[in-house]
C-alpha positions in Angstrom: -115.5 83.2 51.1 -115.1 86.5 49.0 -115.6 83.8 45.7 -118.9 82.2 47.2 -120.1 85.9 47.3 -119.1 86.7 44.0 -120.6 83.7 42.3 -124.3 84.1 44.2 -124.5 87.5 43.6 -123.2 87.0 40.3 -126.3 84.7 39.8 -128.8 87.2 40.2 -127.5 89.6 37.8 -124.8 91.8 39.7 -121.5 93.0 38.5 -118.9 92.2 41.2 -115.2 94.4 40.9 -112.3 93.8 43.2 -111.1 96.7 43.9 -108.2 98.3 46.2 -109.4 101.3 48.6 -107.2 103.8 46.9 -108.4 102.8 43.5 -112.1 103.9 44.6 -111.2 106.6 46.0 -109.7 107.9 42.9 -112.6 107.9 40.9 -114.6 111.4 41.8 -117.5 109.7 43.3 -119.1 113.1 45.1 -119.2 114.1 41.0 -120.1 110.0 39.3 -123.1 109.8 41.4 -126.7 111.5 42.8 -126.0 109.9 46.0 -123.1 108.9 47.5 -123.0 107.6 51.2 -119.7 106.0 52.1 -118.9 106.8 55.7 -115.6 105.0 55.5 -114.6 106.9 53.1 -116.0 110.6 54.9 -118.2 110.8 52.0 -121.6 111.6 52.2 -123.7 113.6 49.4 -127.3 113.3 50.1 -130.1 114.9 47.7 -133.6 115.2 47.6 -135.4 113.0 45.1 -137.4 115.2 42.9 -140.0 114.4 39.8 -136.6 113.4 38.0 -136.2 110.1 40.9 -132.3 109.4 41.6 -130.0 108.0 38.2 -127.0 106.8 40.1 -126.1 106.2 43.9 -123.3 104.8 45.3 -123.6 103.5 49.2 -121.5 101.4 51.9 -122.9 98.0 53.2 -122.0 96.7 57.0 -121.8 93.2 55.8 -121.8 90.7 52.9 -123.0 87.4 53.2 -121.4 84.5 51.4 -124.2 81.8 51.3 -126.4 84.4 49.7 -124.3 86.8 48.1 -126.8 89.7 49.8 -125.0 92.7 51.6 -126.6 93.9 54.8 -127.2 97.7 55.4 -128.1 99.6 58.3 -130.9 102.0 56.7 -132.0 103.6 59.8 -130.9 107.2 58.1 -134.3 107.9 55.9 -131.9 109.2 52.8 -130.1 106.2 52.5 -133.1 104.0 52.6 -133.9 106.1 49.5 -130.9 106.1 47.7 -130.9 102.8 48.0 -134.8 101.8 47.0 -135.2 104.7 44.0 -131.7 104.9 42.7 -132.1 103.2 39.1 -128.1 102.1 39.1 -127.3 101.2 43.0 -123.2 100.6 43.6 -122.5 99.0 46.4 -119.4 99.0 48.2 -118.4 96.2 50.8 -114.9 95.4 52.5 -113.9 92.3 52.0 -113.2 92.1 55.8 -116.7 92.2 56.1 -118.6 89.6 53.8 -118.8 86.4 56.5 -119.9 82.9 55.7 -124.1 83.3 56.8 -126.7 85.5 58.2 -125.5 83.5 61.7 -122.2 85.3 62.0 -123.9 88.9 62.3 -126.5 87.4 64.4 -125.3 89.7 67.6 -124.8 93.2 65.1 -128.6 92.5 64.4 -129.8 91.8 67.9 -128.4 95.3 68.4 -129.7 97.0 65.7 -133.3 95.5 66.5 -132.6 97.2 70.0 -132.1 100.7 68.7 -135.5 100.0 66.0 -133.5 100.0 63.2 -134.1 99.6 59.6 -132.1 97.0 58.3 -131.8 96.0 54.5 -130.9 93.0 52.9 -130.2 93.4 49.1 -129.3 90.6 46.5 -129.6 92.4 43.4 -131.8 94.6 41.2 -135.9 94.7 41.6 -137.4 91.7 40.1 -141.2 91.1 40.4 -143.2 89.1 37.5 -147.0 88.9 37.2 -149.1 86.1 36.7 -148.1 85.6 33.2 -144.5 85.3 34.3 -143.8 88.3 32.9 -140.8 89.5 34.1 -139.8 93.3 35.0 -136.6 94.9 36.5 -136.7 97.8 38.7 -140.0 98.4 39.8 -139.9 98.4 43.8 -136.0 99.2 43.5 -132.8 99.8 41.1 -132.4 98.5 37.9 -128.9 97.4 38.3 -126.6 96.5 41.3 -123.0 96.6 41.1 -121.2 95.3 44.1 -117.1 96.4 44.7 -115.5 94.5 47.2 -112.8 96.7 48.3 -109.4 94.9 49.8 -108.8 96.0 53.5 -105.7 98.4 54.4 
């Protein structure tokens, strides 16, 4: 399943790293990025967006889905939903536990989160929009690049 994620969201641009949770962890991410929000990992570094917008964030998806090679993310929290919309690089970090073969197999984690009015985002790769001309342009209504690191489970 993790190799049907990689190649879809490989299609749309995205890097995609395999990485061990230890490895991650290693790398000074409170001091790499503007915004970091990985709860698995007790790290959260939030920061208000000024006139400068946000360079680099680095943020945890609930799920990845395979057919799609989209990760799902709870953006209820108002920070992350920025991070995560104005950061112009946006890293993502997904277990591998948690990519699952369709939108169908989190069906009941979104009934839930539609309960409690949630916000939930669904993000395939960097902002792409084109005008009539078919001009295409990266990063206008989010980041410019996406980087997805699957992390092996403990």
């Amino acid at each position: 399943m993790v190799e049907k994620f990689i190649m879809y969201s490989k299609a749309v641009g995205n890097k995609n790293f395999l990485v061990k949770e230890e490895d991650l962890r290693e790398k000074g991410l409170e001091k790499k990025y503007d915004i970091a929000y990985l709860p698995s990992f007790s790290l959260v570094k939030m920061l208000d967006v000024g006139k400068n917008g946000i360079s680099s964030a680095i943020v945890e998806a609930d799920y990845g889905i395979a057919e799609t090679g989209s990760v799902v993310i709870n953006s209820l929290d108002y920070q992350l939903r920025k991070a995560t919309c104005l950061a112009d690089k946006l890293d993502i970090v997904v277990f591998r536990s948690k990519i699952v073969e369709s939108l169908e197999n989190i069906e009941e984690f979104l009934r839930d989160l539609t309960k409690k009015n949630a916000y939930i985002a669904f993000i395939t790769g960097a902002s792409r929009t084109a005008d009539i001309e078919r001009v295409l342009t990266i990063g206008v209504h989010g980041p410019c690049e996406t980087n997805i690191f699957i992390v092996e489970d403990r």
